[in-house]
N, C-alpha and C positions, 0 to 999 in steps of 0.2 A: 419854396420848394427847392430843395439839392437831391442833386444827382451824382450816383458814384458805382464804378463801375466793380463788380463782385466774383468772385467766384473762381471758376477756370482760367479764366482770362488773366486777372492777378497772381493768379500761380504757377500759368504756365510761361508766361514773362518775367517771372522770377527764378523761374527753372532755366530760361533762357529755350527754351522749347517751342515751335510752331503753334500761335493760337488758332483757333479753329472757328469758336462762335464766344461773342460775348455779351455775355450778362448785366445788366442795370437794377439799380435797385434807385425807387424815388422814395426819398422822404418829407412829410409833411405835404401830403398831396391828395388828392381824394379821384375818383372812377370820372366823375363828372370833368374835374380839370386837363384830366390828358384825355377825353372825347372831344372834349371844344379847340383841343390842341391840334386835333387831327388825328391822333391813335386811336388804333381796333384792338377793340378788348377781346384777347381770348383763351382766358382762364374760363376755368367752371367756377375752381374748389376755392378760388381765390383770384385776384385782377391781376393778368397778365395781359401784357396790351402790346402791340408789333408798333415800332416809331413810323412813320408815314412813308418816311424815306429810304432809311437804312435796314428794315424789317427786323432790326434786331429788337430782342425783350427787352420789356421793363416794365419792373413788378412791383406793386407799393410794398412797402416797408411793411413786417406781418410779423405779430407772433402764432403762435399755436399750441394748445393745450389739449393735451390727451384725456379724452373722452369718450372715447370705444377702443375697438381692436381693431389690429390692421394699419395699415399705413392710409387709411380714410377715416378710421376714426378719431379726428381731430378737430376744432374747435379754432376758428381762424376770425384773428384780430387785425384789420388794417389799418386803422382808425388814422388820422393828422399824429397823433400825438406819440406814434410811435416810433423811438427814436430805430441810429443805422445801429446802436450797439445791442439794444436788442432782437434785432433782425439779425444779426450775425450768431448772435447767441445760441439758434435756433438751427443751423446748419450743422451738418455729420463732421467734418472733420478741421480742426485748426487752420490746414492748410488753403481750406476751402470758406474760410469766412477773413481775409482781409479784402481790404474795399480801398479803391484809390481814388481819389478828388477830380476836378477837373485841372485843378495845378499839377495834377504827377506825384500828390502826397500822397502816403499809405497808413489808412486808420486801420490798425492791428491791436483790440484790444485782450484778443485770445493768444495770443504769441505764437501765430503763424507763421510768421518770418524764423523765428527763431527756432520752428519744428522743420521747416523747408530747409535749415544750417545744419540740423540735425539729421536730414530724413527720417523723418518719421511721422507715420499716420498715428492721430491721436483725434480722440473725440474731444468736441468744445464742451460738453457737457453733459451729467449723467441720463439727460431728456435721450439721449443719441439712445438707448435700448427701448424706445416706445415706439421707432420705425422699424419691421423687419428688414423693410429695402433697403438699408442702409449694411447688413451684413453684406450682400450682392456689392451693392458700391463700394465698400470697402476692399474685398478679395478683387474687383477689376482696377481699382486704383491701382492696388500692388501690382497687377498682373501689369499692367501699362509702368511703373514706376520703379520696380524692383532692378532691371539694371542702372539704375542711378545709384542705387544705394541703399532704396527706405526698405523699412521695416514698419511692421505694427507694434504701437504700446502694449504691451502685456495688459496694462489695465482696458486698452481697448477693448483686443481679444476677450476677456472677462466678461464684458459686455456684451458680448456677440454672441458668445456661451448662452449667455443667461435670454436673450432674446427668443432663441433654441430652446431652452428649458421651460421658457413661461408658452411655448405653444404659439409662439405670433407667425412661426414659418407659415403655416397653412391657411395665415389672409392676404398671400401674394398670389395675383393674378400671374395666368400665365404670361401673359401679356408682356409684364414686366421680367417677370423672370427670364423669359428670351431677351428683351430689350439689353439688360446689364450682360448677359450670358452672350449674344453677338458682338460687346464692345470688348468686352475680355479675351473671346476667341480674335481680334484683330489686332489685339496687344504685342507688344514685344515680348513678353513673357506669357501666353494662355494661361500655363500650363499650373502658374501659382493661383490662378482665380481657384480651380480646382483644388488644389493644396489645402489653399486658408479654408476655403468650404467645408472640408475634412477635421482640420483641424479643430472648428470651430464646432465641430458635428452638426450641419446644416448638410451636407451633404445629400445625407438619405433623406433630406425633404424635397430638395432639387432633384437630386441625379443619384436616386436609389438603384440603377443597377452598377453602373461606377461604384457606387460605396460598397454593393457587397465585392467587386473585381477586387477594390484596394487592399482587402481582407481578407485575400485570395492567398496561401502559399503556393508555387510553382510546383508544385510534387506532380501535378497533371501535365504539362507544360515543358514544353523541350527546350528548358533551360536553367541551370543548378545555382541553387543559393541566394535564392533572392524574392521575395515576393511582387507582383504584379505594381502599385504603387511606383515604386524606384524604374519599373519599366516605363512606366505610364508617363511621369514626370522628365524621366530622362529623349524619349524617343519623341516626346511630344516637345520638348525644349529645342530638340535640334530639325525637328519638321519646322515647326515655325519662325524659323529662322530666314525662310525664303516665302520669297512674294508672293505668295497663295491668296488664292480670294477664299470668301468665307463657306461656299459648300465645300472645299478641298479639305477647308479647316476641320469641321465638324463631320465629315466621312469618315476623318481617322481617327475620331473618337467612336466611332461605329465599329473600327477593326476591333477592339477592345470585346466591343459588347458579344462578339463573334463566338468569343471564348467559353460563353455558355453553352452553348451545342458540344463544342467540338471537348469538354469536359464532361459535358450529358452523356455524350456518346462511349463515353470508356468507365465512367459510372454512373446507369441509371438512378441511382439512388441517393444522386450528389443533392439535389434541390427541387421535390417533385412540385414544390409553391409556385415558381417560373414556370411563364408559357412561352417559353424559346422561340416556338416558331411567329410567333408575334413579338419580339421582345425590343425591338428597333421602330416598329412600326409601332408601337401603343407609346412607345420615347417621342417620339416626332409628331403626333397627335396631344400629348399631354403638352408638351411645350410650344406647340404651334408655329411649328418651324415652316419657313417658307417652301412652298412645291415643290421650285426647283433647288432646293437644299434634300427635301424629301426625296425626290427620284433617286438623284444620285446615292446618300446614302441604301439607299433600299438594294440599291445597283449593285454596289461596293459586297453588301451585307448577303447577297442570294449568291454570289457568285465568288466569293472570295477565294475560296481552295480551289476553285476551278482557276482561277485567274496563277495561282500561284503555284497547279501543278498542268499550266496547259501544256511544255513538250509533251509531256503522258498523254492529252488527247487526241483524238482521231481527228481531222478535216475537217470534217462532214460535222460534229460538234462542235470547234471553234465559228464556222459559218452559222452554226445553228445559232447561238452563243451572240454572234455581231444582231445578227437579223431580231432575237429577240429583245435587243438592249437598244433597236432601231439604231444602229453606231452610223449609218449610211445618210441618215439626215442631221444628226447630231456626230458630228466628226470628232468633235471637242468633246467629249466621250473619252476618245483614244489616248490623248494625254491627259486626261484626270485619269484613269484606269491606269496609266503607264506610271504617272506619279505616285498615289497610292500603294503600288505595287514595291517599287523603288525603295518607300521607304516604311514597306514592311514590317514588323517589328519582333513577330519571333518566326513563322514560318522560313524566313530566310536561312533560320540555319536546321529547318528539320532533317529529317535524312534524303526524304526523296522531294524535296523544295528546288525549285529552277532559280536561275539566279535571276535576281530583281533586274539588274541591269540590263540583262536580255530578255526578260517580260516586258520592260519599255520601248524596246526597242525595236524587239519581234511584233509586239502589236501595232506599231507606228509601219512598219514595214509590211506587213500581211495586209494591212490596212487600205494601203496604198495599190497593192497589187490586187488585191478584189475588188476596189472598188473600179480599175481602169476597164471589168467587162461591161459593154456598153449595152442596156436594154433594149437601143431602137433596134441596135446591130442582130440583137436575137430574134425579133420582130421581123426589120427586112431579111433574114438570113435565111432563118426556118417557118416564117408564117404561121409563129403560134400564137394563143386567145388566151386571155385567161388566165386561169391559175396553171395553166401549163409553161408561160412565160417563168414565173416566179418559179416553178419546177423545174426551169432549163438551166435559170439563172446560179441554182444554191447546185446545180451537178456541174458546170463548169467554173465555179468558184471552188466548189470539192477539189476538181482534178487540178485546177490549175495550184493551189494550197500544197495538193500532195506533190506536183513536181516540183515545186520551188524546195521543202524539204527534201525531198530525195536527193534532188542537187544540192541542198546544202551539205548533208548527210555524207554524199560524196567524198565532195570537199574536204572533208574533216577526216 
């Protein structure tokens, strides 16, 4: 039995990059010999087993032969006899099949080392178009990898087309399709996962309302010479640039989707196939994005032109406005709303648009001041029950709102 270590791990210590979790692969071993060893087997589709101590995998050495559709239609060999070189054979890309010994040697017999010199994503083999998830892995590799340098093989790409072409997008669970589409959005670059998806015309199998925005001219749009695409890529390049967690991330791909309405609304007659008013919400059920990824986007997405034209509204609406987004138990609310808003992407320059920087700032600060009226205080003051509390509370959060404006207003 040998053991050698695979995968990420091999390649992100050759990138000289933070590893994260590593990978084992044993050969010449069977299910039976690492149960009596002490490992918990826990693969379905194939033996994967956690070491006793260090819980990291290790998986026997496996080929795989395609025999249905899908990335489960496959045919799995683990047998003693199967050596590390065709186990790596079998892996998506170059850089993800060298294996290193327990001396520190590195058996590379797909020339991963020498595509890692290169940067470049290339497939081990033409087997790589009979998984569709492997187009997903591919476009997040880049997305995680493209400010080093890499690029993908043209001949990859071709393969990725063609996976598109034979109909294999639509045997990936959602499941997964979130899974690679969360690691991308936490990338150093998102913004290419999405790219290559396009490119690759996988797009409109994943993220069909994005694909028809990327194909959007701006003629609607308060902004000249440019199509939606180049917005998309460029605004989403410089959001992600700061330490956001992942609903921040994917709310602002929500601001996007926004653009259907507010396009519906100046031609009805642009796309009567969309049902707008669900259009965010049937995205977030299809991919089965997490609750509290859902809330907030939905937040983002019912409220947005309000968010970006609130000096225009009244008090008595922005209170309305906190109360129904509950911002008063969930405060952290205020700075996703304020960042969002910040980094806006076309509203900021419409004509009657408030500036993003004072949308952060004014909600951080109105925030603060309505939340200081105290409920017991209404309670011991006036002696009220009930839903007349909560009616005393939104008319002295009204008044006090309005005189902070009118003194600001003053001021100015």
């Amino acid at each position: 039995m040998k053991i050698y270590l695979v995968g990420g791990a091999v390649r992100d210590f050759l990138l000289k990059l933070p590893i994260k979790d590593r990978d084992w692969v044993v050969v010449g071993s069977s299910p039976k010999k690492l149960i009596d060893k002490g490992f918990k087997q826990v693969g379905k589709d194939f033996p994967v087993f956690l070491h006793p101590k260090t819980f990291e995998e290790y998986a026997l050495a496996r080929t795989e032969k395609k025999v249905g559709t899908g990335y489960k239609g496959f045919q799995t060999n683990y047998s003693k006899k199967i050596t590390l070189n065709e186990d790596l054979i079998r892996r998506d890309l170059t850089i993800n099949s060298i294996a290193q010994d327990k001396y520190g040697n590195f058996i590379d017999p797909y020339n991963g080392i020498k595509d890692i010199k290169l940067r470049i994503l290339r497939h081990v083999s033409t087997a790589f178009q009979e998984d569709p998830l492997r187009i997903l892995r591919v476009a997040r590799f880049l997305s995680q990898l493209s400010h080093l340098g890499f690029r993908i093989s043209n001949k990859t790409i071709k393969l990725m087309k063609n996976i598109v072409k034979n109909k294999e997008m639509s045997f990936l669970t959602k499941d997964r399709i979130w899974n690679e589409t969360k690691k991308a959005l936490m990338s150093y670059s998102p913004h290419i996962y999405f790219y290559i998806l396009k490119k690759c015309n996988a797009l409109s199998f994943i993220f069909p309302e994005l694909n028809f925005l990327y194909n959007l001219k701006l003629k609607y749009l308060p902004l000249k010479n440019n199509n939606l695409e180049n917005h998309f890529l460029f605004s989403f390049s410089n959001f992600s640039k700061n330490n956001l967690n992942l609903d921040l991330r994917f709310s602002f791909i929500c601001q996007f989707l926004i653009y259907y309405k507010y396009i519906y609304k100046i031609d009805n007659k642009f796309n009567n196939n969309i049902d707008y008013s669900n259009l965010i919400k049937n995205m977030l059920i299809r991919l089965n994005v997490p609750v509290y990824i859902r809330k907030l986007s939905i937040i983002i997405s019912n409220n947005y032109f309000f968010l970006h034209n609130i000096f225009l509204k009244s008090s008595k609406d922005i209170v309305i406005l906190f109360d129904k987004i509950d911002i008063w138990r969930n405060p952290y609310r205020i700075i996703q709303l304020g960042i969002l808003s910040k980094y806006c992407i076309f509203f900021s320059k419409c004509k009657y648009s408030c500036s993003n920087y004072n949308i952060k700032n004014f909600l951080k600060i109105i925030f603060i001041l309505l939340n200081s009226i105290s409920i017991s205080w209404i309670i011991n003051t006036c002696g009220l029950k009930g839903y007349n509390i909560k009616k005393e509370l939104i008319r002295l959060r009204v008044l006090l709102l309005d005189i902070y404006r009118l003194k600001i207003y003053l001021i100015k």
